[in-house]
C-alpha positions as CSV (number, residue, x, y, z in Angstrom):
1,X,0.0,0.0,0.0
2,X,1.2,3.3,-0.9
3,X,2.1,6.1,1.7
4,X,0.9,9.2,1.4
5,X,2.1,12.9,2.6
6,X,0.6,15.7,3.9
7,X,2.2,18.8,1.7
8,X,4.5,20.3,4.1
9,X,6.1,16.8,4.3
10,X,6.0,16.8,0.4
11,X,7.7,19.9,0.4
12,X,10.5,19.2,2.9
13,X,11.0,15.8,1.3
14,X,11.5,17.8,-2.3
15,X,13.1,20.3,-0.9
16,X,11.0,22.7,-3.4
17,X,8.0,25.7,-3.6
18,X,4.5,25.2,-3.0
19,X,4.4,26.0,-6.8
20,X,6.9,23.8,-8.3
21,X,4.6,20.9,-6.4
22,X,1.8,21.9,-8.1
23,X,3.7,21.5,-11.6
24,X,4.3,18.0,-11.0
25,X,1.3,17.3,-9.9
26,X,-0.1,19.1,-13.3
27,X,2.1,16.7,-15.2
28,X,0.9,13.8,-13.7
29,X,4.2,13.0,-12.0
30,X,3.0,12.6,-8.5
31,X,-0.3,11.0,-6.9
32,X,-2.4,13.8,-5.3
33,X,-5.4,12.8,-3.3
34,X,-8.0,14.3,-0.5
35,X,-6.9,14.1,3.0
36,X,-9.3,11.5,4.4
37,X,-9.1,13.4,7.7
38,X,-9.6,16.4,6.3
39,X,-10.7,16.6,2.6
40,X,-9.8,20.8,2.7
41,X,-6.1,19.6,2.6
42,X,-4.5,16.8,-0.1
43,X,-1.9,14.4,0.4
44,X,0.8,13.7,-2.3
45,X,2.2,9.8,-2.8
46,X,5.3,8.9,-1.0
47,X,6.9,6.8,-3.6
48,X,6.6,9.4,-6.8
49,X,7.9,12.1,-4.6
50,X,10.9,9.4,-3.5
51,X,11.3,9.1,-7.4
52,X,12.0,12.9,-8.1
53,X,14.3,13.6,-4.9
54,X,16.3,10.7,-6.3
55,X,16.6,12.0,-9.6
56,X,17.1,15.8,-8.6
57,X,20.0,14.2,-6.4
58,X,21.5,12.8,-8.9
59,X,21.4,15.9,-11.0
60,X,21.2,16.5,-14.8
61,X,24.5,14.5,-16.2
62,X,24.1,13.0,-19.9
63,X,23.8,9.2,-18.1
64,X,21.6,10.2,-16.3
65,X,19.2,11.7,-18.2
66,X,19.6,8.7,-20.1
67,X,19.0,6.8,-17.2
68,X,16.0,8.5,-16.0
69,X,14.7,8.5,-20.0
70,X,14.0,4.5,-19.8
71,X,11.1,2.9,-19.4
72,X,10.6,-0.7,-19.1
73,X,13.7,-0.7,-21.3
74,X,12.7,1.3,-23.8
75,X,12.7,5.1,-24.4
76,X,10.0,7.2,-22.7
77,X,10.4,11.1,-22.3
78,X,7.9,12.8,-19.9
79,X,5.4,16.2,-21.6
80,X,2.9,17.8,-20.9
81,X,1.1,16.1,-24.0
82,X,1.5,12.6,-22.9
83,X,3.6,10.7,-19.7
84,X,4.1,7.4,-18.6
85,X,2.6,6.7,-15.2
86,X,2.4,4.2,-13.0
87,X,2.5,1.9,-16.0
88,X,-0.7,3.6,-17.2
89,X,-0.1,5.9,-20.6
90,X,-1.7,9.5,-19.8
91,X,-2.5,11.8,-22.6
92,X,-3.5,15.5,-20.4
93,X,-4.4,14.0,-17.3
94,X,-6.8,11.2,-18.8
95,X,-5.9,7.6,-19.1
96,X,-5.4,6.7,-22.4
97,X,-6.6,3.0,-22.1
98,X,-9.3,3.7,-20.3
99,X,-10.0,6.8,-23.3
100,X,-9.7,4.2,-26.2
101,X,-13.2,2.5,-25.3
102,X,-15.2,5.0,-26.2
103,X,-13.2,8.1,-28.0
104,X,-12.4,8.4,-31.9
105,X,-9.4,10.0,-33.1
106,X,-10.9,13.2,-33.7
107,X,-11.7,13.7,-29.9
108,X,-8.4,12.6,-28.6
109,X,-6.4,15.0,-31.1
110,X,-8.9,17.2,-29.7
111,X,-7.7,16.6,-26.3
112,X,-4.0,16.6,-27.2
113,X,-4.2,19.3,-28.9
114,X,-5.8,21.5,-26.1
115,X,-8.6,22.4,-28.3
116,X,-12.4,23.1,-27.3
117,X,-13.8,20.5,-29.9
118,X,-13.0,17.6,-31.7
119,X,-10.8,17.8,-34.8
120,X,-12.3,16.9,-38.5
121,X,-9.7,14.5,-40.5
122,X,-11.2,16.0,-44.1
123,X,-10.4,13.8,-46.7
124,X,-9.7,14.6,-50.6
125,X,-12.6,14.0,-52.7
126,X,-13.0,10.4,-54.3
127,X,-10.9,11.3,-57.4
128,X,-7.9,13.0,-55.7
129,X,-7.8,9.6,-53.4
130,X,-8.5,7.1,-56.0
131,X,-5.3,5.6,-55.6
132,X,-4.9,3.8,-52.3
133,X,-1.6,2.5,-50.9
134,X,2.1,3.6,-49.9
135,X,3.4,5.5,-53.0
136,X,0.1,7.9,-53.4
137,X,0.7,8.7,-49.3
138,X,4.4,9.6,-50.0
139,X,3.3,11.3,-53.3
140,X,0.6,13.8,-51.5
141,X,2.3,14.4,-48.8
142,X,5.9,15.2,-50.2
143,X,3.4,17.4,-52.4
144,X,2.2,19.1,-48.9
145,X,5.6,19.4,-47.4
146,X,7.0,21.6,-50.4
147,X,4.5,24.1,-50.0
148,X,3.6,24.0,-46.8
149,X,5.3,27.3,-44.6
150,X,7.8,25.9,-41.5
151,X,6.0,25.7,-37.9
152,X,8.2,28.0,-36.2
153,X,6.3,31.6,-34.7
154,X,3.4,30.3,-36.3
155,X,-0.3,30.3,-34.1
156,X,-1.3,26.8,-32.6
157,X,-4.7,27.3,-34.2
158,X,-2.8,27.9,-37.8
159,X,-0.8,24.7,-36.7
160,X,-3.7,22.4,-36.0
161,X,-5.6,23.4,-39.2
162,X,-2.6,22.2,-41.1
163,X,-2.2,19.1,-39.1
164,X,-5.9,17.6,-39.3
165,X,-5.6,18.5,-43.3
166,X,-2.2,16.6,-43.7
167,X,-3.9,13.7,-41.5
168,X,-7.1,13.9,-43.6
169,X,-5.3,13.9,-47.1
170,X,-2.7,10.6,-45.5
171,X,-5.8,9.1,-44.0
172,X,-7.2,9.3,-47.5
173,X,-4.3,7.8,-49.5
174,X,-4.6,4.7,-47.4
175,X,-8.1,4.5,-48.1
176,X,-10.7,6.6,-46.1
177,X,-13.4,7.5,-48.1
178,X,-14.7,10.9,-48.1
179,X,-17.5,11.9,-45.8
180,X,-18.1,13.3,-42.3
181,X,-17.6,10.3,-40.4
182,X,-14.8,9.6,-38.3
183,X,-11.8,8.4,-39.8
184,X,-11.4,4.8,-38.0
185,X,-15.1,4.9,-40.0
186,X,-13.9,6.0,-43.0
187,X,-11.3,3.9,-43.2
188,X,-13.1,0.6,-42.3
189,X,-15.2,1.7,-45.2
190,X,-12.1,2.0,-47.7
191,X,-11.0,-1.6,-46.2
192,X,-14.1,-3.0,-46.5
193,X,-13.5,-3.9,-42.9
194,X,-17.1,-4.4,-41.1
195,X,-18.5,-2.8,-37.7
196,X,-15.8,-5.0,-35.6
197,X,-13.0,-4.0,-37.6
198,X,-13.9,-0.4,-37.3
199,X,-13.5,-0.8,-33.5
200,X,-10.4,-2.1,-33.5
201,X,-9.0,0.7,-36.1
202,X,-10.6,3.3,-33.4
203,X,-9.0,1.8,-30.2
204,X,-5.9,1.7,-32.3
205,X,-5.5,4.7,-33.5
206,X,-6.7,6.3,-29.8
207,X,-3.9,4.9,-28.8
208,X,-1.1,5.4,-31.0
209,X,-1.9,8.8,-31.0
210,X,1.0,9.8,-28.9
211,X,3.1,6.7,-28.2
212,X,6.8,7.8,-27.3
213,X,9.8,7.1,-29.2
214,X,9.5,4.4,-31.7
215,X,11.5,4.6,-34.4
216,X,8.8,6.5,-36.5
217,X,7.2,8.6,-34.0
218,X,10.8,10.0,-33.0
219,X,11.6,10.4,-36.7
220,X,8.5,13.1,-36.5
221,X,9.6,14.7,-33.3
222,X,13.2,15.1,-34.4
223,X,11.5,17.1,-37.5
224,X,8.9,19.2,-35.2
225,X,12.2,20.3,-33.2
226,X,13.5,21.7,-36.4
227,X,10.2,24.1,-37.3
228,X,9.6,21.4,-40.4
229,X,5.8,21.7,-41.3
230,X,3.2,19.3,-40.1
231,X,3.3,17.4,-43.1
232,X,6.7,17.3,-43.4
233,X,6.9,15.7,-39.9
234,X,4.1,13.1,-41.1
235,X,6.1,12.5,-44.0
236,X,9.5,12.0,-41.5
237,X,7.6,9.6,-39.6
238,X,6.3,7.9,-43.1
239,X,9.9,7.8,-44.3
240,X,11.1,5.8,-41.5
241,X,7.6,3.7,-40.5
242,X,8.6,2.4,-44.4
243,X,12.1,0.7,-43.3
């Protein structure tokens, strides 16, 4: 069973301001619950605040940062998008398991996004997507990329419009059809995939919507470092998903 501290314990343990405690309970990086003896006051789990004195001890060398940057043996980096905790993948606060029985794509990019609504994944109409497969992705997207204007000083909003229409026109060269459906719906159309399939291309792509640094995913966020476009990064992420 887990222990649990009142704050001024938290804060002694840490060694930190009232303020910085909040941040990491923001991020998710340690357990905050009501005081059962007084609900007015919360406590803060022993073990995650442990965790960070550790870490903060041993200070920000390269090893480790490399150290602290492994999960489970493989590579897990800690935003305020998405976290590991507890062995449960969070995307803003939510679980992201627990999100994937019920939410479509469009709400979670929504959510990741920090936006008010869900996003719409437009896709080209039938005769720009006639062609289905890898080369027609590549093709469009390479075509987006080259005229597409580098993310850097640009608005979030501005960024997210050009994000859901690169998804929508890649989502389209693998075979969504065009409508106002969701995507996973959309696709499962293009497939040919019945109602079944279409909930396992939903859960699925709920939950590789943000999913840490595999190969292709950390292709893309090497390019988003750089200002490249959102396309561009989709098509950095292509590139490399293709080896």
């Amino acid at each position: 069973m887990s222990e649990w501290l009142s704050r001024e314990e938290a804060l002694e343990r840490l060694r930190v301001r009232p303020q910085t405690l909040y941040a990491y309970v923001s991020r998710g990086r340690i357990g905050m619950r009501p005081d059962r003896d007084d609900p007015r006051r919360s406590q803060y789990r022993a073990d995650d605040i442990a965790a960070l004195a550790t870490r903060r001890a041993r200070g920000r060398s390269p090893s480790a940062i490399a150290e602290s940057a492994i999960a489970w043996g493989e590579p897990s980096i800690v935003t305020s998008v998405s976290t590991v905790w507890h062995g449960h993948l969070i995307y803003r606060g939510r679980d992201a398991a627990a999100l994937s029985d019920h939410a479509t794509l469009e709400e979670t990019a929504g959510l990741l996004w920090a936006l008010p609504r869900p996003v719409r994944f437009e896709t080209p109409s039938p005769d720009a997507a006639r062609q289905i497969g890898r080369a027609p992705a590549f093709a469009q997207l390479a075509l987006l990329a080259g005229q597409a204007r580098p993310s850097l000083g640009r608005s979030a909003a501005s960024l997210c419009a050009d994000a859901a229409h690169a998804i929508g026109v890649l989502a389209g060269a693998l075979g969504a059809v065009a409508g106002p459906e969701p995507v996973h719906r959309r696709l499962a159309r293009g497939w040919s995939v019945d109602d079944d399939g279409a909930e396992a291309i939903r859960r699925a792509l709920v939950l590789l919507a943000d999913h840490e640094l595999n190969a292709s995913t950390f292709a893309a966020r090497v390019a988003a470092s750089t200002g490249a476009s959102p396309a561009a990064c989709l098509l950095a992420g292509l590139a490399t998903l293709s080896g």
